[in-house]
C-alpha positions in Angstrom: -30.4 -2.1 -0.8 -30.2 -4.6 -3.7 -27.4 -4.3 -6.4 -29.9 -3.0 -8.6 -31.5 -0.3 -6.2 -27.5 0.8 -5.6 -26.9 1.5 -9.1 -30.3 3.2 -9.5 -29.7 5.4 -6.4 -26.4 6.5 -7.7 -26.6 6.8 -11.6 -24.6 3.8 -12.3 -24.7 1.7 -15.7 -22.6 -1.1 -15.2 -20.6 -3.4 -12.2 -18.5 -6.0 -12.9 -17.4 -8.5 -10.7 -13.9 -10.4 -10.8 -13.0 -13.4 -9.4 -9.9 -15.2 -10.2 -9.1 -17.7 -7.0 -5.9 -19.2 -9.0 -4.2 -15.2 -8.2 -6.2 -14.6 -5.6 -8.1 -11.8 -7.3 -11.3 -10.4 -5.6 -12.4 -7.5 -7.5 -15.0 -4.9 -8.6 -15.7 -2.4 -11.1 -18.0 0.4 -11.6 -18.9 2.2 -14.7 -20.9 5.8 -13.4 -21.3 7.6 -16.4 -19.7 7.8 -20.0 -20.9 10.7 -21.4 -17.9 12.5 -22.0 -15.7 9.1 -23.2 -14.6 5.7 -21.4 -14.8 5.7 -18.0 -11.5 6.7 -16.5 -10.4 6.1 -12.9 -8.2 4.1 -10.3 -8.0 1.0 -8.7 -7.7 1.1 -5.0 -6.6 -2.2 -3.4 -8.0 -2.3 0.3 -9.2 -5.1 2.8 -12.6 -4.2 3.0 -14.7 -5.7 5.8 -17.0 -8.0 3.2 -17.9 -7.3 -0.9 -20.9 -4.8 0.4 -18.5 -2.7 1.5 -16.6 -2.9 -1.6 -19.0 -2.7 -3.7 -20.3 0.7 -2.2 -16.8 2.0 -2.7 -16.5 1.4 -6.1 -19.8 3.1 -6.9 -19.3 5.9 -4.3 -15.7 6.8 -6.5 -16.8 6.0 -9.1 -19.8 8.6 -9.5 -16.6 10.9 -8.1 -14.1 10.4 -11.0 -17.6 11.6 -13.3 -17.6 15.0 -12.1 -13.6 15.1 -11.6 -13.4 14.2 -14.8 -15.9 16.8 -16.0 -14.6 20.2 -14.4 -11.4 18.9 -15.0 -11.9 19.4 -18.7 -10.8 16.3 -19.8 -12.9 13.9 -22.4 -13.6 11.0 -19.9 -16.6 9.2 -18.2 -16.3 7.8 -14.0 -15.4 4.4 -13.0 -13.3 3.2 -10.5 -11.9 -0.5 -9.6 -11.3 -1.8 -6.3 -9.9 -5.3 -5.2 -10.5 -6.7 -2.2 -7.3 -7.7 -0.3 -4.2 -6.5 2.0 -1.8 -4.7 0.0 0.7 -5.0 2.2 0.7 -8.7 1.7 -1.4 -10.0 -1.1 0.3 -8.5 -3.9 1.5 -10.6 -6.9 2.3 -10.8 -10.3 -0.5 -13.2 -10.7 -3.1 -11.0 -8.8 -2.7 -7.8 -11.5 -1.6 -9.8 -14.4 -5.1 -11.3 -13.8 -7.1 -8.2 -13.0 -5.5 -6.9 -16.3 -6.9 -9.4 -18.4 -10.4 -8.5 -16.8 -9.9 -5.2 -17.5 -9.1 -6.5 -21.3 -12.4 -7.8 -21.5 -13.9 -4.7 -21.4 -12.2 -3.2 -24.2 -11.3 -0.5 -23.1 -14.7 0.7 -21.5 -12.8 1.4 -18.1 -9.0 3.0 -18.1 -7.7 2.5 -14.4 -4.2 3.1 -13.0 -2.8 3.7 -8.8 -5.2 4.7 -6.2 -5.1 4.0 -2.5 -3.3 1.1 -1.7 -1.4 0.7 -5.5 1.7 1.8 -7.1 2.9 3.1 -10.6 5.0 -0.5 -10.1 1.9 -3.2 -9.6 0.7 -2.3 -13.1 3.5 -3.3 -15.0 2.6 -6.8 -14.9 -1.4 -5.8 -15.7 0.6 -4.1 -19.0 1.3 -7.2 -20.1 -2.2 -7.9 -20.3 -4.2 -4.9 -21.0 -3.3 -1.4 -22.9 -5.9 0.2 -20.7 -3.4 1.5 -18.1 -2.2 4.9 -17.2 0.0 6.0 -14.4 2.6 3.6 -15.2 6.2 4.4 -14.2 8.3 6.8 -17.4 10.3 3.4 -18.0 7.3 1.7 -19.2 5.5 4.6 -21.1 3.3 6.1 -18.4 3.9 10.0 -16.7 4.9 8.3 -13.1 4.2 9.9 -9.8 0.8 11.8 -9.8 0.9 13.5 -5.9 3.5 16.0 -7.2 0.2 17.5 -9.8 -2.3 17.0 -7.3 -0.6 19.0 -4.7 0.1 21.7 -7.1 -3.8 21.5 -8.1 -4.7 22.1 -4.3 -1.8 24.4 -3.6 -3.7 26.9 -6.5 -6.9 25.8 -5.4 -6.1 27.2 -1.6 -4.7 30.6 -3.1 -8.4 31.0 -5.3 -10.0 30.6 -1.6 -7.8 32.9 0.0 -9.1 35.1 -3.0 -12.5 34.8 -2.2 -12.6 35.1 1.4 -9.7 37.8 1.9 -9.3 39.8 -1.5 -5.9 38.2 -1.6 -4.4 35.1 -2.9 -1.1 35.8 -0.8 -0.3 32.6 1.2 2.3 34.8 3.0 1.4 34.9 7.4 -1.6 32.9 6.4 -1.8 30.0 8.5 -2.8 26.7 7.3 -3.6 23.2 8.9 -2.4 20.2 7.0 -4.1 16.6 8.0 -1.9 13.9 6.3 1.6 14.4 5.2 1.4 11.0 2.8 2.8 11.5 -0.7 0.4 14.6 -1.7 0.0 16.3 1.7 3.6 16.3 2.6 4.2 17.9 -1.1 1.2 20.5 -0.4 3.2 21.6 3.3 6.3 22.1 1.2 4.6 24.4 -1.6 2.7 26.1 1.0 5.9 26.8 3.1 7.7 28.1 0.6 4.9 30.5 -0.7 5.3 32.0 3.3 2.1 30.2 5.0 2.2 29.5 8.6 1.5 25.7 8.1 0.5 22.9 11.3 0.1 19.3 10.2 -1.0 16.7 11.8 -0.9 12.6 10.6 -1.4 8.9 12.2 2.0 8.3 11.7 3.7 10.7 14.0 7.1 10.2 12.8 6.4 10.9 9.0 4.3 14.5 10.9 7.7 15.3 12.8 10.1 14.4 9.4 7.7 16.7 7.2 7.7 19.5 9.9 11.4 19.5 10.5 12.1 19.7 6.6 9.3 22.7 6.1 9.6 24.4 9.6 5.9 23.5 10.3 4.0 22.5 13.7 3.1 19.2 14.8 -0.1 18.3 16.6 -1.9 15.1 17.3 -4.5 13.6 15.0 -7.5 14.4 17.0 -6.6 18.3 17.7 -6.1 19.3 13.8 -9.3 20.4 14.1 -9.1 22.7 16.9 -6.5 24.6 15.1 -6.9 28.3 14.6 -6.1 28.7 11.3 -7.5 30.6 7.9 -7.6 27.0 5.9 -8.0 23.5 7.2 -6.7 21.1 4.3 -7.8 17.6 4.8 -5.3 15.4 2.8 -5.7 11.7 4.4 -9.3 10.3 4.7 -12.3 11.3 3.2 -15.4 12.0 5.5 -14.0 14.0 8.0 -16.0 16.8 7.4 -19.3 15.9 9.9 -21.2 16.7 12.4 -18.8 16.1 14.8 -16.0 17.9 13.6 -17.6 20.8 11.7 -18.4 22.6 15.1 -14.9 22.6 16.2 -13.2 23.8 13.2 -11.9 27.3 13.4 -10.7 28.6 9.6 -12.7 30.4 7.1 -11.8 27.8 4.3 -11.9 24.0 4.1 -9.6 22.7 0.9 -7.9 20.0 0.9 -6.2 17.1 -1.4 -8.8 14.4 0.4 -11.5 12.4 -1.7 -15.3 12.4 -0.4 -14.5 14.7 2.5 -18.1 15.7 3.3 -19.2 12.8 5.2 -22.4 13.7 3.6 -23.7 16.2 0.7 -25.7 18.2 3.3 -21.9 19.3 5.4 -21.6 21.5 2.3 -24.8 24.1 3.6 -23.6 23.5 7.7 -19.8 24.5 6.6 -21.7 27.7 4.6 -23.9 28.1 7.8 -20.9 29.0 9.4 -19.5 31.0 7.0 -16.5 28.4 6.2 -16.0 28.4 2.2 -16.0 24.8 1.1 -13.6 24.0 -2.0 -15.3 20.7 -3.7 -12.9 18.0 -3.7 -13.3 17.0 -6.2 -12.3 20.2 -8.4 -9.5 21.0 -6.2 -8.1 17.7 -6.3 -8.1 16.7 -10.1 -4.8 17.1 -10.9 -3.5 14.0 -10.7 -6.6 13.0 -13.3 -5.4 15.8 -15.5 -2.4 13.7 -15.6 -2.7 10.6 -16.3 -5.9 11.4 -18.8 -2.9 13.2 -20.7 -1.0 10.2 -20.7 -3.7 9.2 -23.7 -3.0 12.1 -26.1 0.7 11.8 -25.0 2.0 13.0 -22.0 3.3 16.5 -22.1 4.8 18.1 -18.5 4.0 21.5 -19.5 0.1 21.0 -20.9 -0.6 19.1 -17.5 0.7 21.7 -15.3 -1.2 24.5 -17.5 -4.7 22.6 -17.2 -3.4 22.0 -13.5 -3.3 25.7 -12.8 -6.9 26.1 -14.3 -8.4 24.9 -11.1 -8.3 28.1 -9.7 -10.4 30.0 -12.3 -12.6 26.9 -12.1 -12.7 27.2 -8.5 -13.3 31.1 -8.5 -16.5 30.7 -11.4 -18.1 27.8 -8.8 -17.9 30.7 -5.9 -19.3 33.1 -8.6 -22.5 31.0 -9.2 -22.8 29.8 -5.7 -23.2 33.6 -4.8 -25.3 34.5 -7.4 -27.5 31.8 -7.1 -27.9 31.7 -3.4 -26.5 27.9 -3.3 -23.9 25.8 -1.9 -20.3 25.4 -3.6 -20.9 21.9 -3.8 -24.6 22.7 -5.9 -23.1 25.1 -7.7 -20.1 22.2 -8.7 -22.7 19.6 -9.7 -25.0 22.2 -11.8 -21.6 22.7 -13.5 -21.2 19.0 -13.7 -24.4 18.2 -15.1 -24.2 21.4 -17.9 -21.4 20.1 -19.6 -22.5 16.2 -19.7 -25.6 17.9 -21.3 -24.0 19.8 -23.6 -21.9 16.4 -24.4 -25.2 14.6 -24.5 -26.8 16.8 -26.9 -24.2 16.0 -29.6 -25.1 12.5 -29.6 -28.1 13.6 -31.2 -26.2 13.6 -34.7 -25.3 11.2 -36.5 -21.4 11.1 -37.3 -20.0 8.3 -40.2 -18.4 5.9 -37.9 -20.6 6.0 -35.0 -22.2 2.9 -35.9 -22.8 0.2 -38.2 -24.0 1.1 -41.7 -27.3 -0.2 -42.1 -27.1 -3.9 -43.0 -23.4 -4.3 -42.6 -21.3 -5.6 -39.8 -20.9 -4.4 -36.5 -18.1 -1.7 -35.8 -14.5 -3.4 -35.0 -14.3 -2.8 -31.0 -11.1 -3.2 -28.4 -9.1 -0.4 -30.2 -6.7 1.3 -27.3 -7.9 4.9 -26.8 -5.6 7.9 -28.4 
């Protein structure tokens, strides 16, 4: 498939790519939709097997962060950037101080911050170079750590499931099957401990499995037996795709909902996880509250409005089961007709002309490059 065809297939309007060989910068990004405002989402930092891989990453996340972004209330479009490299050894000053001046160029067209493979700490040298930066550390202006949000968002997310499949949000006896114990899953295993859930995790790196389960009195298994786990939820929280058709015959819980990007290996897992009467929680709903976060960095960060939008997954998640049943559909259909009804609405708006919009006939073109507020 041609660049062209891959943009086409997925909805995309623009990809940019960024080479810098003095810093060693490979990198791409991809503009999904902007509807709603400028597109809005990380940079992951990965070494990628060649640029066609990389490039399908950017525009597979980036059409993500649009419908994060849009049941997540917030007023922004989907992008994504990714840079081809190892982070664990080609990190420099040079390297992000140069992928901040590309992101300059764009003027403020794409906002980007940590993803997989970055820190709140790489971007302070892109700062120097771009305003177009959230999740920077509280030193330098920016909300910090993001995993604390997101696990919250999923923790309230699992209780709305628990609602729709039992009656009860009570996490108390329920037993629950963590797979990663990184930054947000380890976070999730604590919440969900405390709340009284019966919690098993699982990661690749034993040790960090056994130091979470000794701290929250959870149950260790290997990688490959997570999903053999008798449980009532299975909460993937590592790598996307691990929802398949190898996998989804051995799980044994009621609800899949989890902290995990992309975790249907493909859109039609959502109907063979229904087939089996397993309710699906779209990622990318439960997971948006690290996005609520950092996209209230821009009207200036406030601990108590995040965690209020944060808790608003669960009615959002609880009106996606509503139309799902109603309408005889998947919770993953019933997420994107959601998706595309309010970029509609937002599209329909555009349909009237507002003073400032544009340039007044015969005059100059509007000033552009102004930071977002």
């Amino acid at each position: 498939m041609s660049v062209f065809e891959a943009m086409a297939a997925g909805g995309h309007r623009q990809l940019v790519f960024c080479y810098d060989p003095a810093a060693g910068l490979r990198a791409i990004m991809a503009v999904h939709d902007t509807t709603l405002g400028p597109g809005l989402g990380g940079c992951r930092m990965w070494p990628y097997a060649g640029e066609e891989e990389a490039m399908e990453d950017a525009l597979r996340l980036s059409q993500g962060m649009t419908a994060k972004s849009a049941l997540a209330g917030v007023n922004y479009g989907g992008a994504k950037v990714v840079i081809w490299g190892d982070p664990g050894r080609d990190k420099s000053e040079a390297l992000f101080r140069a992928l901040g001046r590309f992101v300059q160029t764009l003027g403020g067209l794409v906002i980007t911050g940590t993803d997989a493979g970055t820190n709140p700490e790489d971007f302070v040298a892109a700062r120097w170079e771009t305003p177009y930066l959230v999740g920077l550390p509280p030193a330098y202006g920016g909300s910090g750590d993001s995993s604390e949000t997101t696990a919250y968002g999923v923790f309230v997310g699992i209780q709305a499931c628990l609602e729709e499949v039992y009656g009860d949000g009570d996490l108390r006896g329920r037993r629950v099957a963590v797979q990663g114990c990184g930054k947000v899953g380890g976070k999730l295993v604590r919440r969900l401990a405390e709340a009284g859930a019966e919690v098993t995790v699982t990661d690749v790196d034993g040790d960090r499995a056994r130091a979470v389960a000794r701290r929250h009195g959870a149950r260790v298994v290997e990688p490959g037996a997570i999903y053999d786990v008798p449980c009532d939820v299975f909460a993937p929280c590592a790598l996307g795709g691990v929802i398949n058709d190898q996998t989804i015959p051995r799980l044994r819980c009621r609800v899949v909902a989890g902290a995990a990007n992309n975790q249907l290996a493909e859109p039609r897992h959502a109907a063979a996880l229904q087939d089996r009467q397993i309710l699906y929680a779209p990622d990318y709903v439960i997971n948006a509250g690290g996005l609520i976060q950092v996209a209230d960095e821009l009207e200036g960060h406030d601990r108590d409005r995040v965690m209020r939008k944060t808790a608003a997954i669960g009615p959002m998640l609880r009106a996606i089961f509503r139309i799902a049943r109603e309408r005889s559909i998947t919770t993953l259909e019933a997420a994107e007709w959601m998706v595309r009804r309010r970029l509609a609405g937002a599209a329909a708006l555009r349909t009237f002309y507002r003073p400032g919009d544009g340039p007044e006939p015969g005059g100059p073109p509007p000033a552009g490059g102004q930071a977002p507020r």
